[in-house]
C-alpha positions as CSV (number, residue, x, y, z in Angstrom):
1,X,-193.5,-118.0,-59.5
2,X,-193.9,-119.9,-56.4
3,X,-193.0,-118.7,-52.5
4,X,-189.5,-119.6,-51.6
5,X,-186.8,-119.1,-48.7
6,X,-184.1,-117.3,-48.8
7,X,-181.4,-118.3,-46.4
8,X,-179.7,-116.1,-43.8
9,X,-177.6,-117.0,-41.4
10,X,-175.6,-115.6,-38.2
11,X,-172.0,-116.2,-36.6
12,X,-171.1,-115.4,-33.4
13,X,-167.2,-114.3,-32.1
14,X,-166.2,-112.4,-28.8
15,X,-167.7,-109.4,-30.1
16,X,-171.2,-110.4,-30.1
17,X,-173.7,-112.4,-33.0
18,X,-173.7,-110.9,-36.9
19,X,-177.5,-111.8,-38.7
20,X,-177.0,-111.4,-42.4
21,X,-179.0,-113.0,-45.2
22,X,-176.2,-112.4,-48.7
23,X,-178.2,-113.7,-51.2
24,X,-181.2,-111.3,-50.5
25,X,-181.5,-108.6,-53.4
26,X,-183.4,-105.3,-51.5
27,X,-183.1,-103.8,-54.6
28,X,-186.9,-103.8,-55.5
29,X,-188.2,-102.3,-52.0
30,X,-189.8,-99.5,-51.5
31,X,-191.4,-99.8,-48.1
32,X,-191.0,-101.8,-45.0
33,X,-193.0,-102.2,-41.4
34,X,-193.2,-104.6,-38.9
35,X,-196.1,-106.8,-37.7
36,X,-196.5,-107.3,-34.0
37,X,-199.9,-109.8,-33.6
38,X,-201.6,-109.1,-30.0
39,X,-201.2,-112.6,-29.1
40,X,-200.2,-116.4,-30.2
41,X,-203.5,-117.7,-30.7
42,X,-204.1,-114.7,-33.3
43,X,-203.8,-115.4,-36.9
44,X,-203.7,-112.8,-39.4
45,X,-205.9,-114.4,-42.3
46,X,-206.0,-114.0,-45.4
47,X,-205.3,-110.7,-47.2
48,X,-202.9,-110.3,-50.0
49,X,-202.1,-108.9,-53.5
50,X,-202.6,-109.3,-57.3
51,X,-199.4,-106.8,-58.3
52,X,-197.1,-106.5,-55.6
53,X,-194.7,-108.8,-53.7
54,X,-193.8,-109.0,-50.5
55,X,-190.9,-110.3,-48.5
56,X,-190.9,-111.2,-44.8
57,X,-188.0,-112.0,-42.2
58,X,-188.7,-112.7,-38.1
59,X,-186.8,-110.1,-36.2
60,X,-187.8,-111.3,-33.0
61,X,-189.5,-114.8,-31.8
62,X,-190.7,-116.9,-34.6
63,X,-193.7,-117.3,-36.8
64,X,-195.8,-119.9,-38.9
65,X,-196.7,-118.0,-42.5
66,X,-199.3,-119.6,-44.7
67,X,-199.2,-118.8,-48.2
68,X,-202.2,-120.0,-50.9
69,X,-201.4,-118.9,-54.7
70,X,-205.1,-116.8,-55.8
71,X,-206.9,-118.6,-58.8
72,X,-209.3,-115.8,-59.4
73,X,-209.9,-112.9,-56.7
74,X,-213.3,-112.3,-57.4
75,X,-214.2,-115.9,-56.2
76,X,-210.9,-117.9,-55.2
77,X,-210.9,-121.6,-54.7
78,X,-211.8,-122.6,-51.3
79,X,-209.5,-125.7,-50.9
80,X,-206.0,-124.1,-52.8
81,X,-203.0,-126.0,-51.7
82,X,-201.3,-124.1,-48.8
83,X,-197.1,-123.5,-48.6
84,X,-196.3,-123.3,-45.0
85,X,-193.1,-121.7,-43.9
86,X,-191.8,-121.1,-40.2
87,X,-189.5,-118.3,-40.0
88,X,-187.4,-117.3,-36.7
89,X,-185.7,-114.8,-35.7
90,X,-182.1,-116.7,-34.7
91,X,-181.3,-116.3,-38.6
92,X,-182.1,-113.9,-41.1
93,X,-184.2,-116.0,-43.4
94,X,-186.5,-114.6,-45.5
95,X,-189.9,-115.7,-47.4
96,X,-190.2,-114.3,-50.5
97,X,-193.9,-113.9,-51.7
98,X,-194.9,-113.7,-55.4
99,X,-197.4,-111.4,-56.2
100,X,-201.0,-113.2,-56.4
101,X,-200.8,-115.0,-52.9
102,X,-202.5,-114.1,-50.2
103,X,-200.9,-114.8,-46.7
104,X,-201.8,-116.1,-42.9
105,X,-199.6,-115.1,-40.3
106,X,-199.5,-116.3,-36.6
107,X,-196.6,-115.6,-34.1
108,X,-195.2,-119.0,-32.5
109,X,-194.2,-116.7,-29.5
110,X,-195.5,-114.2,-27.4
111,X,-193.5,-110.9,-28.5
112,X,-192.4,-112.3,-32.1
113,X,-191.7,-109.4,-34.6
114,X,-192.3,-110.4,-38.2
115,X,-190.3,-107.5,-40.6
116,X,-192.5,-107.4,-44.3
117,X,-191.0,-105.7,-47.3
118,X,-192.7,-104.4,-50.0
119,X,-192.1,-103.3,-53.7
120,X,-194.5,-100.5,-54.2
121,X,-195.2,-97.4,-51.8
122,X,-198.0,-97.1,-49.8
123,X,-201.4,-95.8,-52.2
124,X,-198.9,-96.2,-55.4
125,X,-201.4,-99.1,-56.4
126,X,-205.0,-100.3,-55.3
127,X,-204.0,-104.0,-54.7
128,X,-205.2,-104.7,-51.3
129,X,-207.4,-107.9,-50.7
130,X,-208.8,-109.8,-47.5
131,X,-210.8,-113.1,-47.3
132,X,-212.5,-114.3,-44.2
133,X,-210.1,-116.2,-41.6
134,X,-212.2,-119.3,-42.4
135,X,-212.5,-118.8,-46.5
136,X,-210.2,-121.4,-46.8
137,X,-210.3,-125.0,-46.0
């Protein structure tokens, strides 16, 4: 399975401005917090997960995500072919990310909220892994 966007949108009347996103199934999530980096020239590199999947949606400001599918987690390839997505917060889109990616995250603006969803409580599996900001080319 590879990353993929799913499309939101928002309207706006007299009444104010409606963010929805219809064809995103919460079904599977069990747990959700928000991301806050300290700064835009931060980038949140490279941790991910062999079992669980994650889904993530800007809630405020906008950020670049960099996704890169793992090959084998004990010793992943260095030069993987990267998906690049930039999500922001003027519509509900969201990424969703297949288990076995790891991601980078960096907030385009100063402020930006990035809302991640995930399909297994926290501790309900050991599936954490991080790689160097610079592991990959």
């Amino acid at each position: 399975m590879i990353p993929k966007i799913i499309k939101g949108d928002c309207r706006t009347d007299s009444r104010g401005t409606l963010f929805y996103n219809n064809d995103f199934d919460a079904s599977a999530i069990k747990r959700i917090y928000v991301i806050e980096n300290q700064h835009v020239n931060f980038v949140r590199a490279w941790q991910g997960h062999k079992i669980e999947q994650r889904w993530f949606s800007a809630v405020q400001g906008s950020f670049k995500i960099q996704l890169i599918a793992i090959d084998d987690w004990n010793k992943p390839s260095k030069n993987s072919e990267r998906h690049t997505f930039l999500l922001d917060a003027k519509k509900l889109d969201m990424i969703m990310v297949p288990q076995g990616y790891v991601s980078s995250i960096q907030s385009l603006e100063e402020g930006s909220k990035l809302l991640v969803m995930a399909d297994y409580l926290l501790g309900e599996v050991n599936d954490e892994y991080r790689f160097e900001g610079d592991y990959f080319k």
